[in-house]
Every structure is written in structure tokens, then in C-alpha cells.
C-alpha positions, 0 to 999 in steps of 0.5 A, spaced: 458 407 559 454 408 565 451 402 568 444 405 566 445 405 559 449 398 559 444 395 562 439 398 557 443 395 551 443 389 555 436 389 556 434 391 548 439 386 545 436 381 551 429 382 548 431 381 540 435 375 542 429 372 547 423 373 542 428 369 537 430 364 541 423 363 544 421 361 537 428 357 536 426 352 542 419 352 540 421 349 533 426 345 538 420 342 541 416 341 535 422 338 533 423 333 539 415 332 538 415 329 532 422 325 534 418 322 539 412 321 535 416 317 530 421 314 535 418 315 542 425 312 547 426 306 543 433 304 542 433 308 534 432 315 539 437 312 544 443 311 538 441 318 535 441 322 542 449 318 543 451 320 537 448 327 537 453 327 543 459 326 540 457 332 535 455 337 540 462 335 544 467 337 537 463 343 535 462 346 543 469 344 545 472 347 539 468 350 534 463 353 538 463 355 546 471 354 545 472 359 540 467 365 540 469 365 548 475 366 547 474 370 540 469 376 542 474 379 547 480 380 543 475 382 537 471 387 540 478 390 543 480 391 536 473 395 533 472 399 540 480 401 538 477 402 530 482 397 528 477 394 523 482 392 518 486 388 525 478 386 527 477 383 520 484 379 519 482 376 525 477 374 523 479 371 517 485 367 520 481 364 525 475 362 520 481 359 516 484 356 521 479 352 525 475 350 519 481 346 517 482 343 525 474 340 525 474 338 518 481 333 520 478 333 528 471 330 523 474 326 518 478 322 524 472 321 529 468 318 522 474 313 521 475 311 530 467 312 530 466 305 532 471 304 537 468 311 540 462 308 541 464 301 543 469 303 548 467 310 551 461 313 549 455 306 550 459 300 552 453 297 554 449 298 549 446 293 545 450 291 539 445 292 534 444 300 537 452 301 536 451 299 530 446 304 529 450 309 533 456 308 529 453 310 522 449 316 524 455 319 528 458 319 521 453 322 518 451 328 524 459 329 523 458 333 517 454 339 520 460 339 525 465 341 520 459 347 518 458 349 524 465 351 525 464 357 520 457 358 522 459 359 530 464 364 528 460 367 524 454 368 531 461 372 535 463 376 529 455 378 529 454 379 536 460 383 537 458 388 532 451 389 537 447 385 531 444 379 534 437 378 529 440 373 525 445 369 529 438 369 534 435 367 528 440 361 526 438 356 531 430 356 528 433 355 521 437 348 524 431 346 528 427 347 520 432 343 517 431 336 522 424 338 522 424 336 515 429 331 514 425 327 519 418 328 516 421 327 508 426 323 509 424 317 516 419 314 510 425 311 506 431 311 511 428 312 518 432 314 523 438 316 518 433 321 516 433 325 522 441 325 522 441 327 515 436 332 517 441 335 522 446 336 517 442 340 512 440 344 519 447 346 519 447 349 513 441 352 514 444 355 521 450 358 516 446 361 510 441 365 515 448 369 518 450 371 511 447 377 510 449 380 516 456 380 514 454 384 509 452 390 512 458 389 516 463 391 511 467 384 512 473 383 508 476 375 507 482 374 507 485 366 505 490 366 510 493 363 516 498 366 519 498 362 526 504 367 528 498 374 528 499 376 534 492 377 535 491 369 533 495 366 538 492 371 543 485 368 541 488 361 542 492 362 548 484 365 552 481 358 547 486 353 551 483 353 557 477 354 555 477 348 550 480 344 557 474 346 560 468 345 555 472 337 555 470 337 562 464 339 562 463 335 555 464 329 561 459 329 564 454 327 558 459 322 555 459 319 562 451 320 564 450 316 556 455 311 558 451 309 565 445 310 562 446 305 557 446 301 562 440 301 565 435 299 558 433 301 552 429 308 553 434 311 559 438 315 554 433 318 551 429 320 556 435 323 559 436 327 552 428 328 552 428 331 558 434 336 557 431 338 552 425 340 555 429 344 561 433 348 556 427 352 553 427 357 560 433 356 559 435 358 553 430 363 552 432 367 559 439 365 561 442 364 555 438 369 551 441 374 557 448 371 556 449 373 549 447 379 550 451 381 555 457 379 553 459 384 547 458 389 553 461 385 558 467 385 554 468 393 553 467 394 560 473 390 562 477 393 556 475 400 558 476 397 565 470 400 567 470 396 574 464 400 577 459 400 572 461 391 570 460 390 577 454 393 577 451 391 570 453 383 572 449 383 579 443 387 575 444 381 570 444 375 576 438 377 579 433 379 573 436 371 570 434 368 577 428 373 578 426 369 571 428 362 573 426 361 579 419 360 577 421 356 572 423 351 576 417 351 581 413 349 575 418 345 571 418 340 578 410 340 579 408 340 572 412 335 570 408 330 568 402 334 564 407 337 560 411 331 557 404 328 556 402 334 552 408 335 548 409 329 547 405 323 549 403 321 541 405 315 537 411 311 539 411 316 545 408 311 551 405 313 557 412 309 560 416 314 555 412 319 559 414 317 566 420 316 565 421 323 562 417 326 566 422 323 572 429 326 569 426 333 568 424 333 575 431 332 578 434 336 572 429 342 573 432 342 580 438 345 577 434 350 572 437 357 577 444 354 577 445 353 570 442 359 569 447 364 573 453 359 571 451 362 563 452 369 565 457 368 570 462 365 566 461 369 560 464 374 566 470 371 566 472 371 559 470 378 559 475 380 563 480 375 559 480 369 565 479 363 561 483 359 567 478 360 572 472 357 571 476 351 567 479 349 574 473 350 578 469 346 573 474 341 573 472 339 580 465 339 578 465 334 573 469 330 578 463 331 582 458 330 579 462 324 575 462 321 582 454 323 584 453 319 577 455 313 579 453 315 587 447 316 586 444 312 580 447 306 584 442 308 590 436 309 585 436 303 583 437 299 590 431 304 591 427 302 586 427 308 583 428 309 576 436 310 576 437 315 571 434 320 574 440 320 579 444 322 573 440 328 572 440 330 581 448 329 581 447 334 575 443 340 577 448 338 584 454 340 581 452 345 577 450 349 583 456 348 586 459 350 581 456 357 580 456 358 587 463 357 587 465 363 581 460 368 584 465 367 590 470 368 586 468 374 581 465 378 588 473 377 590 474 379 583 471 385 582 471 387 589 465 386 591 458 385 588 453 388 590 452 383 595 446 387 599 441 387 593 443 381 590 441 378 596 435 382 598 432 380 590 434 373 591 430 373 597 423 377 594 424 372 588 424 366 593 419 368 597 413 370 591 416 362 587 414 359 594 408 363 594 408 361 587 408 353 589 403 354 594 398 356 588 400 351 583 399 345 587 392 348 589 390 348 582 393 342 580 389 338 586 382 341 584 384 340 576 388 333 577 382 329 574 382 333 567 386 333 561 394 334 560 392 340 556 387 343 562 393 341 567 397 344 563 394 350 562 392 352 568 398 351 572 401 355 568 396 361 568 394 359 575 403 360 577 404 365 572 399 370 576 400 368 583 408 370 581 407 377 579 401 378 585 407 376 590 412 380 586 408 387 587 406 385 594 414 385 595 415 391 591 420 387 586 425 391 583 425 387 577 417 387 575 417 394 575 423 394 570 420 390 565 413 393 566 417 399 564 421 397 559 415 393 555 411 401 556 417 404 552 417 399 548 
């Protein structure tokens, strides 16, 4: 495969998943709006993003990040060497096996649920919010056992180059709590939206199905821990579990401080990720999931050349695309939480408060970004340890800037939980600064003059960028947030694009081209 037709696969994989993905984080948002008209950042939200952390951790530990890392490599090996009844035995064991695991891993988080979230994960809470906490965590925990399945069913998708229907799975969820919370908030409040995710998880299950079927995929009920192609997965998985608990730390360790700073702080940290996450989702994870299937059959083929060059490209046209994103995150902060959600029990003290974590979280939009693309680097070469150890050290980082920095805030007077979200976007930077480093040595090089030359382009046209977003934002200061909103975005979007043709940046022209083939 040449670095051409890579990075064109890439691109045309990257546009399916980003047009789904799009969708799937503005139903996200809708989602996030309606929860914020219904519960605002009182304590039923502060119970309901603590529980959703625990879900998350045990199906992106095991389940998700864990288990499709560490499965795509050995699965895409076997069908780029047309073992297809290998691939699908692979397949079949694995789901078999990891469905078990999370049921058990599930049952006995519902049965030590208090204790969890009593002594580990909001020990500062108010009795009444861990009561709360405690029984919609048993509920939330259901969707993770589906979830096991279904995120296995995304890498078998993905591996095949499929990439609608695992793209498409993401909206389905967000419909799924959409619904619950607005039939279901009416009679059992904020139980609603936990039962709402469970039938999400479902719906994120049910939507991959089809895609099997075109797939010629064969289930086998069998185990067999001792396939030799299973222990493979497991032995890239170990790491890899290791260091999503590491990384995991981190948000158990931001909801345990920030429940100590008040009723609200926990959801306006949650909010305010969530807010964050759509560039990021859409640009860098998109991108992400794209490459990696092409990722892992260049290093299999061990096509070094044609990786090294097709990983640089796919840097620098993420950072060309979030960069931007976190000039107006920052600037436009204010209006665009009041616009989404500045409604019902969302008051201007929500929005405030939002709006300050989303800036110190917006900080680390670039470096989230490289890390995504990055890291899915590594597992394609089928180097699992390296970025848990370098992960490792970030979470003791940013665990220590946590505590640092939240302390500092307050003495400050400033509101402390945006010093969890600043150690954050801090140790995330390091963290991607320090494998880049790493895969250049790696990789023998990484084309360090081009990155550099379009790191600085993109640099210099956001700057240009900023310099025009705070000019419309003085003139338009006194209007609506929809006004303050839109015209910021127009006003930044436009400025970025002059400054990228004035500097001749080579991803602009790219994606013109693409969009004119298309």
C-alpha cells in the first residue's frame, strides 16, 4: 500500500465516521441539554455523572478501549493472511469470553456499589446524593454488560473497513437516554435517564447487527481461553487494561475532589467534558478510528516507510483541525454554554460555572487529539506497554496537579474545580508530547520538518483566528448568546481559512480537493 492510497483510505473512511459522529455528538448534546433542562447541576446530576463514571471505567477498561486495542491487531493479521475461519473463531472466543468476565465484573460492582461510592469514588458527598449515586450505578451497570458485546462488535466492523454502522451506534445510544429521560423523568426522575442509558446500550448493540451479516460471520459457543490467538489478544490486552485503569484515575480522582467543593462541581466538570468532546469526537476520534485498521496492516506487512509517513499526515491534519477548535472553545466559552444550555433548571450559576471548567479543559483539546491518534499507533505495532508506562506517569501528574492546583484556586478565590480540569489538559500534553518522542525513535524518524513546518502554518492562521474572534465579540458583546455565538463561529471559521491560503497550508488544499472529488 503506497502512503497515497493509505492516507486516501484514511480520508474516506474519516468522512463517513466524522458525518456519523458529528451527528452522534449533536444528539450528545441534545442529550446534555435536555439533562441540563431537567436537572441543571444539582445534586440528582452530580449522582448521575459519579455513577456514570464507574459504568464507563468497567466497559472502557475491559470491555471497550481495552479489548478492541488489543483485538484489531491480531484480527485484521488473520484476514489480511485469509485466515477467515481463524478470524471468526477469534472472534467468537473473545466475545464469549469477555461477555462472562463483565457480567461477573458487573454483578459484584452492584453488590460492593455502596462501599464504591462511600469510600472511593465521592467520599464527601452528601449522604442523600450517595444514596442516590449508589442506585443508579446499579441500574447504569446493565448497559455495561451489553456493552461488552457491542464494542466488540465495532472492532470486528471496523477491521473489515465497515465503519457506517459502529459510527452509527453512538446516535442510537444518545436516542436511547434521550427517550428515557423524556417518558420516564415524569415518574421516576432521575432513575429515568439511568434506565434510559441501558436501553441506549442496547440500541448501540442492535444497530451493528446487520453489518455482520454481509460479513459472513460465523459464531462459534466456545471458549477455549488456550487459542493461541486469544491468549495473543490477552497478552496485548493486559497492558492495555492497565493503562486505561490509569487513565480511569484520573476521573475517579477529579469526582472524588470535586465533590468536595459543593453541589454542582461534579456536573459541571461532567457538562463541560461533554461540551469538549464533540471537536474532539468528531476530529480526532473519527480520524482515530479510521486509521487504525490501516495502521495495523502496515505494520503487519511491516511497511515502515509508507506508517511513518501515513501517521505524520494523520497528526497534522488532527492538529490543523483542533487547534482552531480550542481558540474558540476558550474565547466563546461563555455563549456557548448559555446557548446550549442555559434553560429550565440550568441557571446563569450552572452556566458560569460550566463555562470556567470548559476553559481549562479546552486547553487540552490539541493534545487530547494527537494522543488519540498516537496511541492507536502503538497498538498497531503491537506495543501495548509503552503508552501504559508513559501513562502511568501522567496519571501521578495529573493526580498531583489536581490536588496542587484545585487547592490554589480556591485559596484564590477562584472556583476549584477548574484547577482539576487545567491538571488535566497538563498531563495530557505531556503525556503526547512524551510518545510522539517516542514513535519518532520508534519509527526512525517521523517526518519531523513537515510536522513541524504545518504545526507552525496552523499556529499562526489560529492566532490570526483569535485575533478576529475577540474583535467580533467586543463589537457584538451586548447581544444574544445566539448572536455571540454565531457570529463567532462564522467570524473564526472564515478568518482561519483566509490565513490558511495566505500560508499556503497543505491541509486546506487537501481537503478542497477531497470535497471537489467527492
Amino acid at each position: 500500500m503506497s502512503p497515497l492510497s493509505s492516507q486516501r483510505r484514511i480520508a474516506r473512511a474519516a468522512s463517513i465516521v466524522m458525518v456519523a459522529t458529528l451527528g452522534a455528538r449533536l444528539l450528545g448534546l441534545l442529550r446534555q441539554m435536555i439533562i441540563g433542562h431537567f436537572f441543571g447541576t444539582s445534586l440528582d446530576m452530580d449522582a448521575f455523572a459519579a455513577a456514570n463514571v464507574v459504568t464507563e471505567t468497567l466497559y472502557l477498561v475491559v470491555a471497550g478501549g481495552a479489548l478492541a486495542s488489543a483485538f484489531m491487531p491480531v484480527f485484521s493479521s488473520l484476514l489480511s493472511r485469509d485466515k477467515r475461519q481463524d478470524a471468526w473463531n477469534l472472534a467468537s472466543r473473545t466475545t464469549n469470553l469477555i461477555f462472562l468476565f463483565v457480567l461477573v465484573l458487573s454483578l459484584s460492582a452492584g453488590i460492593f456499589a455502596r462501599p464504591i461510592v462511600e469510600g472511593l469514588l465521592a467520599p464527601n458527598m452528601s449522604h442523600e446524593g450517595q444514596v442516590l449515586t449508589v442506585e443508579l450505578l446499579r441500574i447504569m451497570l446493565a448497559a455495561t454488560v451489553i456493552f461488552s458485546v457491542s464494542g466488540l462488535m465495532m472492532g470486528i466492523l471496523n477491521a473489515h473497513q465497515h465503519f457506517l454502522l459502529p459510527a452509527l451506534a453512538p446516535m442510537m445510544y444518545n436516542l436511547g437516554i434521550i427517550g428515557g429521560i423524556l417518558l420516564l423523568e415524569p415518574v421516576w426522575g432521575v432513575h429515568g435517564a439511568a434506565v434510559g442509558v441501558v436501553i441506549g446500550a442496547a440500541f448501540h448493540l442492535l444497530v451493528q447487527l446487520p453489518g455482520l451479516r454481509g460479513r459472513k460471520a460465523i459464531y462459534i459457543p466456545s471458549l477455549q481461553v488456550k487459542d493461541k490467538h486469544v491468549q495473543q489478544v490477552l497478552r496485548l490486552m493486559g497492558p492495555r487494561v492497565l493503562g486505561l485503569a490509569v487513565a480511569r484515575v484520573n476521573f475517579w480522582v477529579n469526582t472524588n475532589l470535586a465533590s468536595a467543593y459543593g453541589e454542582g462541581a461534579v456536573s459541571a466538570l461532567d457538562y463541560a467534558m461533554k461540551v469538549m468532546l464533540l471537536p474532539l469526537g468528531v476530529v480526532a476520534q473519527a480520524v482515530g478510528i479510521a486509521a487504525f485498521p490501516t495502521f495495523s496492516e502496515l505494520a503487519a506487512v511491516e511497511d515502515i516507510a509508507t506508517l511513518r509517513r501515513t501517521l505524520s499526515t494523520t497528526l497534522r491534519t488532527v492538529l490543523f483541525l483542533t487547534l482552531p477548535a480550542t481558540v474558540g472553545l476558550v474565547l466563546l466559552r461563555v455563549p456557548i454554554v448559555e446557548l446550549l444550555f442555559r434553560r429550565g433548571e440550568f441557571d446563569d450559576k450552572s452556566t458560569l460555572s460550566v463555562a470556567w471548567a470548559l476553559a481549562f479543559y479546552a486547553v487540552g483539546l490539541a493534545a487530547h487529539a494527537g494522543l488519540e491518534i498516537i496511541v492507536r499507533a502503538f497498538y498497531a505495532l503491537h506495543d501495548t506497554k509503552t503508552p501504559v508506562v508513559v501513562g502511568s506517569i501522567a496519571m501521578v501528574m495529573n493526580v498531583v496537579l489536581s490536588i496542587l492546583l484545585s487547592r490554589w484556586f480556591d485559596s484564590q478565590g477562584y472556583l476549584p474545580h477548574g484547577g482539576l480540569a487545567l491538571a488535566n489538559s497538563i498531563a495530557t500534553a505531556g503525556e503526547a508530547v512524551w510518545l510522539v518522542l517516542l514513535m519518532r525513535k520508534r519509527l526512525d524518524g517521523l517526518e519531523g520538518s513537515y510536522m513541524f513546518q504545518g504545526v507552525v502554518r496552523a499556529s499562526l492562521a489560529t492566532a490570526f483566528m483569535a485575533a478576529a474572534l475577540l474583535l467580533m465579540d467586543n463589537i457584538v458583546s451586548d447581544h444574544t448568546a445566539l448572536i455571540r455565538a454565531s457570529v463567532g463561529i462564522i467570524a473564526g471559521a472564515a478568518a482561519y481559512i483566509g490565513a490558511c491560503v495566505v500560508l499556503q497550508v497543505d491541509e486546506l488544499r487537501q481537503l478542497s480537493n477531497y470535497i471537489r472529488r467527492r
